[in-house]
Backbone bond lengths (Angstrom), bond angles and torsions (degrees), N, CA, C in turn:
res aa  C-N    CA-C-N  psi(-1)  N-CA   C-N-CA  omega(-1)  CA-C   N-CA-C  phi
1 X - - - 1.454 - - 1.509 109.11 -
2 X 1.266 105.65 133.68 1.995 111.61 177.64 1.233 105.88 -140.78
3 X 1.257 105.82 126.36 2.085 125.78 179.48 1.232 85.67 -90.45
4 X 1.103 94.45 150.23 2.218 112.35 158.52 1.794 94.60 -165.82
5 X 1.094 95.07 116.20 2.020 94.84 160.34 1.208 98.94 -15.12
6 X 1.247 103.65 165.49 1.803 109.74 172.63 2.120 94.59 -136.12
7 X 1.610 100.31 -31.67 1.578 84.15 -169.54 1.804 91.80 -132.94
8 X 1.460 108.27 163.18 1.556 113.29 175.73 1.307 113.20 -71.94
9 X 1.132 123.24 -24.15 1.605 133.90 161.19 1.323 114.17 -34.32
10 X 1.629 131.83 -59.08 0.569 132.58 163.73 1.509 144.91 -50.84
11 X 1.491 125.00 -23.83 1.445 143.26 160.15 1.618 104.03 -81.50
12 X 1.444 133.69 -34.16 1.241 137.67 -179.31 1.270 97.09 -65.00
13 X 1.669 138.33 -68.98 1.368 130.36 -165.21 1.475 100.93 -79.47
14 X 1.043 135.59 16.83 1.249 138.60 147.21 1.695 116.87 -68.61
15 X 1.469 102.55 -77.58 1.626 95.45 169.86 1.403 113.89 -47.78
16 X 1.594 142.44 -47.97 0.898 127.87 172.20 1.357 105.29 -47.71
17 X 1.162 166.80 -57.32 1.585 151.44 -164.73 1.999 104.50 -52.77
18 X 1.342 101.65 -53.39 1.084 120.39 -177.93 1.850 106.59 -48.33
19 X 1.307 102.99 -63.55 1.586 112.24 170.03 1.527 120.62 -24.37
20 X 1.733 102.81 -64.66 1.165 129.41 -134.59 1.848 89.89 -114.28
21 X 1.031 105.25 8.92 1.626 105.15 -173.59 1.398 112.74 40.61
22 X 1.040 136.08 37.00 1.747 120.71 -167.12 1.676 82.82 -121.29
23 X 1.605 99.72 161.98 1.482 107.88 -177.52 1.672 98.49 -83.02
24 X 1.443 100.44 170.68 1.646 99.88 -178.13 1.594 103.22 -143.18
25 X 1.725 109.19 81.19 1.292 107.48 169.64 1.919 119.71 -74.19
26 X 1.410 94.20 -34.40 1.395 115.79 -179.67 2.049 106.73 -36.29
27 X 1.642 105.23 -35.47 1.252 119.20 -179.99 2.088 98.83 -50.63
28 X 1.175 120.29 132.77 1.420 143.06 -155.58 1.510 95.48 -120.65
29 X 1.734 106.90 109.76 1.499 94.93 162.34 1.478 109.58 -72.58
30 X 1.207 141.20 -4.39 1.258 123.57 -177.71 1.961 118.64 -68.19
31 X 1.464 104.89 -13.73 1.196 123.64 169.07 1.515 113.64 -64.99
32 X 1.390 111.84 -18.94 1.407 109.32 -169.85 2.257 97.10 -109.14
33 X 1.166 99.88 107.50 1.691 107.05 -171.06 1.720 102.40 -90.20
34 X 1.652 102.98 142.06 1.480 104.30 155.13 1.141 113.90 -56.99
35 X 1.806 111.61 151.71 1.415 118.19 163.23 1.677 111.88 -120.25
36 X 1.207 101.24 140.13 1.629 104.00 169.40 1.376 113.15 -42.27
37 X 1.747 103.30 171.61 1.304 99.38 -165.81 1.972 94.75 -99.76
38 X 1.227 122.44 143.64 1.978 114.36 179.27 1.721 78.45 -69.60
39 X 1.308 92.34 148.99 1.407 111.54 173.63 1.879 95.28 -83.10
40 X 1.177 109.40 -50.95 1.769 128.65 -163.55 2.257 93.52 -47.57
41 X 1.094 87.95 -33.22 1.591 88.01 -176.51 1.974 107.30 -96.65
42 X 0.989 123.04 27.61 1.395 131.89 -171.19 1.588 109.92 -113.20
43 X 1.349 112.12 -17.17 1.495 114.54 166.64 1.393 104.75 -166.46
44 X 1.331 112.08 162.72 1.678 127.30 -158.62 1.234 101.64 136.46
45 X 2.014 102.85 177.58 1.344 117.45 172.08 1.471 108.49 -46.17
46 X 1.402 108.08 136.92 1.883 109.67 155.57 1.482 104.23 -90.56
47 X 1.094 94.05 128.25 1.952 106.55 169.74 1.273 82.34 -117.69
48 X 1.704 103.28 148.32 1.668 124.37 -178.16 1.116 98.21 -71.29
49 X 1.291 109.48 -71.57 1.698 114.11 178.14 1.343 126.42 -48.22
50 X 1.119 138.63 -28.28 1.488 139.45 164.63 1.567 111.48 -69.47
51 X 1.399 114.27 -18.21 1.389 139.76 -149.53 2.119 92.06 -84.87
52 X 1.448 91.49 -71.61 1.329 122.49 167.91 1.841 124.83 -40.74
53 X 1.395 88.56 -57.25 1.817 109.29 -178.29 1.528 92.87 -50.19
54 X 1.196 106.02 -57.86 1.733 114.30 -157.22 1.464 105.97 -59.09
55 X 1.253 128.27 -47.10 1.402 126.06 -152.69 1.483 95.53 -98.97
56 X 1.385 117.69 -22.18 1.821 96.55 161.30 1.235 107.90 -94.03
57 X 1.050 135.24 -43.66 1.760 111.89 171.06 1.910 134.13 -49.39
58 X 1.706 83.50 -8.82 1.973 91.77 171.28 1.789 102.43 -105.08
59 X 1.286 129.32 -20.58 1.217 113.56 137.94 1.443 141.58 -51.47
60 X 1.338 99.58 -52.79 1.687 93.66 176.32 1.483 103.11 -65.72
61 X 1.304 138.02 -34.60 1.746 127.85 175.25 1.447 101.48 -53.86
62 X 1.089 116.99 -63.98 1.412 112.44 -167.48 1.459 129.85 -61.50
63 X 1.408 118.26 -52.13 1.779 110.93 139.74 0.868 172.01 26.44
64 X 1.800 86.46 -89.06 1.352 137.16 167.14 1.778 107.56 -78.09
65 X 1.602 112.49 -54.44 1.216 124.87 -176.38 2.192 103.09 -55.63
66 X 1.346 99.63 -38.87 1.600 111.04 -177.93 1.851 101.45 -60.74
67 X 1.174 111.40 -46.77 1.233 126.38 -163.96 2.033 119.40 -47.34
68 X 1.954 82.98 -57.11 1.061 94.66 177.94 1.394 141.28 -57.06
69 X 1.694 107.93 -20.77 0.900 136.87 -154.76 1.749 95.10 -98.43
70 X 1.549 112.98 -61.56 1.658 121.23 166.74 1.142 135.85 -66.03
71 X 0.839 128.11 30.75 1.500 133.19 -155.71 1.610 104.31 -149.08
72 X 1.416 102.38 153.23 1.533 111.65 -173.72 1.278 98.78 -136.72
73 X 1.651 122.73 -0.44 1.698 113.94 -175.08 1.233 114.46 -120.93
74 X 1.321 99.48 132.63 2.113 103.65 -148.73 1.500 93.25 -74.01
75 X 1.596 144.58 -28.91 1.167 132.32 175.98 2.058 108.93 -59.66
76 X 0.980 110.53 -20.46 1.433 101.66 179.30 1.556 100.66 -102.90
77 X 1.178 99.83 -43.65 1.981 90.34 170.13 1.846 122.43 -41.81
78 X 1.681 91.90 -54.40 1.449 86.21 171.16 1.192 141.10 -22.41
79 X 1.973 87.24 -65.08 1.629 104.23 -160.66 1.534 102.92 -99.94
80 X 1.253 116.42 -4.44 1.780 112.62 142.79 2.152 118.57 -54.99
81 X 1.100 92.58 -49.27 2.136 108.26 169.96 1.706 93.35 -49.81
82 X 1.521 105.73 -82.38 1.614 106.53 -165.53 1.675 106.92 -47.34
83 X 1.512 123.56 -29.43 1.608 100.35 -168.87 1.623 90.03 -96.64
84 X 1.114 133.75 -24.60 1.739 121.77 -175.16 1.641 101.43 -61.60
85 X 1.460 123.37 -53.11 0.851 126.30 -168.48 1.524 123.55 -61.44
86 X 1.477 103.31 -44.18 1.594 101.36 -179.86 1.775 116.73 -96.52
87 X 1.417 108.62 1.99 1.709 101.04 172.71 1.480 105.06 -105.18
88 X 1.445 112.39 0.24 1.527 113.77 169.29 1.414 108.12 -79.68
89 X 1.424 136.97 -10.06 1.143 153.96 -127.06 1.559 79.92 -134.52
90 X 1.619 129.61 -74.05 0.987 120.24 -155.81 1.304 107.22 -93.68
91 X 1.411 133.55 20.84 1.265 142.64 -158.55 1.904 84.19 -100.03
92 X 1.796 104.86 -48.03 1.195 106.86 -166.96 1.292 111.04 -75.44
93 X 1.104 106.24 -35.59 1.929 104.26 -177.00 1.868 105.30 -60.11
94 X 1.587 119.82 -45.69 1.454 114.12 -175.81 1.601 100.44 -67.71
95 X 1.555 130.25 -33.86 1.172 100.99 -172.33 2.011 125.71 -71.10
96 X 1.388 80.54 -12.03 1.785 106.61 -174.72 1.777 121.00 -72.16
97 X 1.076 89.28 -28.47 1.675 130.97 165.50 1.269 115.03 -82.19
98 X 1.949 142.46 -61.19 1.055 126.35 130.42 1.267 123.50 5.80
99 X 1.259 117.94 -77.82 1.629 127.30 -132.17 1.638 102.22 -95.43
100 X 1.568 91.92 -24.68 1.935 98.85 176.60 1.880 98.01 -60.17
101 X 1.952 104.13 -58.72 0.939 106.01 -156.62 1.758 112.75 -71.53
102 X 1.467 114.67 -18.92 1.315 133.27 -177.49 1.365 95.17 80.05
103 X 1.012 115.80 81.21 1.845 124.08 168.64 1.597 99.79 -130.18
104 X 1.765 102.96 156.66 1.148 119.87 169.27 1.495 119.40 -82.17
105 X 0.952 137.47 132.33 1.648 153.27 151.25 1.265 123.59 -101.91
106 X 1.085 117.25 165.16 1.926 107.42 -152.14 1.791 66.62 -127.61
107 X 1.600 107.74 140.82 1.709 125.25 161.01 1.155 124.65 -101.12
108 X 1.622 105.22 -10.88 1.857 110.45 179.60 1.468 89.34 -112.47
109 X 1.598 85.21 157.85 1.865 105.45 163.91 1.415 126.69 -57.04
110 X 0.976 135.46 131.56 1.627 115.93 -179.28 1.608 99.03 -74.51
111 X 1.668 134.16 -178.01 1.119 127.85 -112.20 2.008 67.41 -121.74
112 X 1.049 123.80 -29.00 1.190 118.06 -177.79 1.937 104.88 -68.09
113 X 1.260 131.95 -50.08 1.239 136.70 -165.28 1.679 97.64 -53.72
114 X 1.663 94.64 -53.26 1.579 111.62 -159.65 1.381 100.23 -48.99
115 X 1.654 129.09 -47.62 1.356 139.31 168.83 1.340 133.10 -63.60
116 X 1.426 96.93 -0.50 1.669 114.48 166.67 1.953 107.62 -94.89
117 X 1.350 89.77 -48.23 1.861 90.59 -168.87 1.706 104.26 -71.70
118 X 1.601 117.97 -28.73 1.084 110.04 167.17 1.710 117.68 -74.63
119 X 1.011 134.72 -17.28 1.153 133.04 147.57 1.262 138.55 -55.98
120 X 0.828 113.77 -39.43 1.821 141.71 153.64 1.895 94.66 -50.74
121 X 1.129 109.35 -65.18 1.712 100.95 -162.84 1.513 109.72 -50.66
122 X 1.803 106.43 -29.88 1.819 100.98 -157.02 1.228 88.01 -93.06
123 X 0.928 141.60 30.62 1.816 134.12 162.86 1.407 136.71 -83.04
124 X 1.361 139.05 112.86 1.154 112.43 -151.06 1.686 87.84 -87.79
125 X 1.810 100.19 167.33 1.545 109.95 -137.23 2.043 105.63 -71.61
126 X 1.169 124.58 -25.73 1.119 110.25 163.23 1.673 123.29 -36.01
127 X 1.668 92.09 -64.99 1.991 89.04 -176.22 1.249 90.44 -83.11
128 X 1.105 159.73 -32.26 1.818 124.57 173.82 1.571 105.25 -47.85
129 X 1.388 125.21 -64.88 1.725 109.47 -163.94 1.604 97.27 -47.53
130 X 1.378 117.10 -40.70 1.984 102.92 -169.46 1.255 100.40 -73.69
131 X 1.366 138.05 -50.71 1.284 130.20 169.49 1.665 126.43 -32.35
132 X 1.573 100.06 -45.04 1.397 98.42 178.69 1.985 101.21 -97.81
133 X 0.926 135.24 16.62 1.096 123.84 150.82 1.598 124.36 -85.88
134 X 1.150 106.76 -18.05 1.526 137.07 -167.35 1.264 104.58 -84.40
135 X 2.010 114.22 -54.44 1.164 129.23 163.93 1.780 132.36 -39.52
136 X 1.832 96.63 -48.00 1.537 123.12 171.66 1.201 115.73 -57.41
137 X 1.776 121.94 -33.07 1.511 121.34 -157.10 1.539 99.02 -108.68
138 X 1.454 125.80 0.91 1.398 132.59 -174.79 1.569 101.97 -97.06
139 X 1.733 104.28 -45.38 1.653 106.44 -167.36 1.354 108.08 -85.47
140 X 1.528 121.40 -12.19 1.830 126.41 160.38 1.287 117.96 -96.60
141 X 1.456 115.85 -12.51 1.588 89.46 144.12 1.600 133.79 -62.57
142 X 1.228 97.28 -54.53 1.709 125.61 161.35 1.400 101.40 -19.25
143 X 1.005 102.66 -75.31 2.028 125.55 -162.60 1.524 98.30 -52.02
144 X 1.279 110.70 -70.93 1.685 114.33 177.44 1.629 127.04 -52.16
145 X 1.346 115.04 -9.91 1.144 100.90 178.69 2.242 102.48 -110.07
146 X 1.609 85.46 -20.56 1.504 100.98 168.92 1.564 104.63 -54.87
147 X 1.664 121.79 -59.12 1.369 123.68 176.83 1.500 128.13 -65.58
148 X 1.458 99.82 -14.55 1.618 103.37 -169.62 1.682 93.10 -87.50
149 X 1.391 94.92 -33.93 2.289 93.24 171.86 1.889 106.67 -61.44
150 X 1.260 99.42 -56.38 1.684 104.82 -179.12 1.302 138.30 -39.40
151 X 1.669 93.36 -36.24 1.273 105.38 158.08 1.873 125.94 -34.07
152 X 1.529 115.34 -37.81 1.100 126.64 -160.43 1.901 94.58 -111.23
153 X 1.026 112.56 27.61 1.930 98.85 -171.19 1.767 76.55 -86.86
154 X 1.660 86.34 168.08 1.286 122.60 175.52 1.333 122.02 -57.96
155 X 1.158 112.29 -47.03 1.908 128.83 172.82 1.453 96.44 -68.11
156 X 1.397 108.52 124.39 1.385 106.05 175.15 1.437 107.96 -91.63
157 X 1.321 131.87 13.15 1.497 114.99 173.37 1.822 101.19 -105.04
158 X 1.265 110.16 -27.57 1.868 120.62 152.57 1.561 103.45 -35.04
159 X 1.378 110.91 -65.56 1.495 105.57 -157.99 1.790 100.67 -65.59
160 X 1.603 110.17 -58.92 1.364 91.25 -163.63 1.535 125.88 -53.24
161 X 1.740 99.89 -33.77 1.672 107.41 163.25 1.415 117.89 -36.00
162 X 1.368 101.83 -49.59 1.608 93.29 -177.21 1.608 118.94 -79.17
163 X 1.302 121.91 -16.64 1.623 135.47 -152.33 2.011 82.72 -87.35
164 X 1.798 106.02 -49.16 1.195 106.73 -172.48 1.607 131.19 -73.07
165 X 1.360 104.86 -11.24 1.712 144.80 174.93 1.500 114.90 -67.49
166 X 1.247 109.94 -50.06 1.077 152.44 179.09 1.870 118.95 -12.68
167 X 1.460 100.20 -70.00 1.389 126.80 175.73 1.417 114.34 -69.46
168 X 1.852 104.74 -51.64 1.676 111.69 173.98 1.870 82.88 -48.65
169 X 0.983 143.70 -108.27 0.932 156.73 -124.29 1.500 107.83 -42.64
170 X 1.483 131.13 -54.87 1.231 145.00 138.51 1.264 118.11 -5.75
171 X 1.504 117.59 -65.32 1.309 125.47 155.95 1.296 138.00 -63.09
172 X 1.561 122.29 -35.48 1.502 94.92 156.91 1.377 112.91 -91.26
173 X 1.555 148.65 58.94 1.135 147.81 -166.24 1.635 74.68 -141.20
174 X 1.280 139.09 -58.57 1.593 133.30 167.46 1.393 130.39 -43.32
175 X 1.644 102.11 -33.99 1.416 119.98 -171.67 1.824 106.70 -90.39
176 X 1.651 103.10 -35.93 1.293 107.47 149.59 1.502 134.57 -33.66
177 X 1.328 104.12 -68.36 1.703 120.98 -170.84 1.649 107.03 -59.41
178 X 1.766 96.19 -45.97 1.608 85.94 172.20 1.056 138.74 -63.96
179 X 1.029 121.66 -39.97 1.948 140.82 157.20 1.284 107.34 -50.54
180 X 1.324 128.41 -31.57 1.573 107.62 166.88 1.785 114.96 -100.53
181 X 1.453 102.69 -5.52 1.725 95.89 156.92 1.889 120.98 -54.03
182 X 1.483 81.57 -49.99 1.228 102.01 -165.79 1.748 109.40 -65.07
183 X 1.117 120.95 -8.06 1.685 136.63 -143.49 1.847 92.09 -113.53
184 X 1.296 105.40 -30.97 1.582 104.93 -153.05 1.586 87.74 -121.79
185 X 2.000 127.19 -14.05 1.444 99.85 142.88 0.989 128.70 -93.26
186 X 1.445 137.07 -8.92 1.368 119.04 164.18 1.731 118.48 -66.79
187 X 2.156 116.35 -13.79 1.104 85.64 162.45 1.616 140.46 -93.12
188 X 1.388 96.59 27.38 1.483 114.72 173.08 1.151 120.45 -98.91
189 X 1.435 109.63 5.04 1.675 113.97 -156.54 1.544 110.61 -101.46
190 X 1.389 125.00 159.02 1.788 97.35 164.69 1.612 104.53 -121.12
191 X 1.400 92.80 71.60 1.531 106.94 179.88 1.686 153.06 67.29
192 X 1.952 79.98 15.57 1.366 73.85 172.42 1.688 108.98 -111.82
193 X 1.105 109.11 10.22 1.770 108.22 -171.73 1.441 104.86 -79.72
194 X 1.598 148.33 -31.34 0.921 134.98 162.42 1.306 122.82 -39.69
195 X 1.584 118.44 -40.59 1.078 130.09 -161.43 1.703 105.33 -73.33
196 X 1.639 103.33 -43.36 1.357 120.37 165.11 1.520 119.50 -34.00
197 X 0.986 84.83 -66.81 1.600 105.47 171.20 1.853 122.51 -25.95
198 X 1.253 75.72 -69.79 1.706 110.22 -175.36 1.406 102.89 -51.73
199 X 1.615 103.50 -58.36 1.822 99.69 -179.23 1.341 105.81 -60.24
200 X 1.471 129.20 -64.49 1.310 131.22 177.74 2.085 110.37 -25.59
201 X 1.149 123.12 -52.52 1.082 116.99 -163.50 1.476 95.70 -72.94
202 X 1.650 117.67 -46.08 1.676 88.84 -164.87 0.935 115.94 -81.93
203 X 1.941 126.91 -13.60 1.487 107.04 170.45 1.584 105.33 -48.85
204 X 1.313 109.93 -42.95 1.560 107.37 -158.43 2.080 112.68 -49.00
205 X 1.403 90.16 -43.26 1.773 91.03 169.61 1.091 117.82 -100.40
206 X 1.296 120.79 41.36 1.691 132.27 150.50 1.464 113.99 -115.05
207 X 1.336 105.99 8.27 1.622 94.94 177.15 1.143 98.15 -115.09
């Protein structure tokens, strides 16, 4: 199974959630369409690292893509937006890179991921957002030390991909940790820290 946006509509009423702080269940996975598999990426050189890049950046889409859709708490909605948006981005640049260099990339989940995101789905939605915050800060550790090696692969358009990857990655591995700070005190809380939350953010975009 592979998510990819299907329309710009869909990333637009995204930032609007983001804007407007309001949750966005109304968001429709049916907006998000399978894509065929490129044949051009189905055989070629295996590079580890291209190998690697690919199958966590179609996890975090997919996830992330689940996320947006389940979720009612705009701190996990967010940083579901920031990772759909920018590994769909870099999903396209490695496959573009692939296909120059003629390398293989894997388009399905391996059988372990698939048993993570389906695990993730049967959760009722409290432990899914901690689950998938938990999920975010495991697969960017991963990623960052995957990119901080990549930097040095043999393909020099591999390395700069990864050298230039690099920071995004850094950053949502930060944006990660906070969303699951925030995830594991409200489950200590007896309900008023969301609320905390909430005020805290909009003073923050009123000043």
């Amino acid at each position: 199974m592979r998510l990819l946006i299907a329309c710009i509509c869909l990333v637009g009423a995204l930032s609007s959630c983001q804007r407007n702080q309001d949750t966005c269940s109304q968001n429709d996975l049916t907006q998000i369409a399978k894509t065929p598999k490129d044949k051009a990426l189905t055989t070629g050189t295996r590079n580890a690292f291209a190998i690697e890049a690919a199958m966590g950046t179609m996890m975090e889409i997919e996830s992330s893509a689940h996320m947006i859709k389940h979720t009612e708490n705009r701190d996990i909605q967010n940083l579901a937006t920031i990772m759909l948006k920018d590994h769909l981005m870099a999903e396209r640049e490695l496959k573009n890179i692939a296909k120059q260099a003629k390398l293989y990339v894997p388009q399905e989940l391996s059988k372990e991921k698939l048993a993570t995101l389906n695990h993730l789905d049967g959760l009722d939605e409290f432990e899914r957002n901690l689950f998938y915050a938990q999920l975010m800060v495991k697969e960017h550790e991963t990623a960052v030390k995957l990119f901080s090696q990549g930097r040095a692969d043999s393909n020099t358009k591999l390395a700069e991909f990864a050298a230039n990857k690099l920071p995004h990655l850094e950053h949502h591995l930060a944006e990660a940790r906070l969303a699951l700070d925030i995830m594991r005190k409200i489950s200590g809380d007896k309900g008023e820290y969301p609320l905390k939350i909430s005020q805290s953010r909009n003073h923050e975009h009123t000043d």
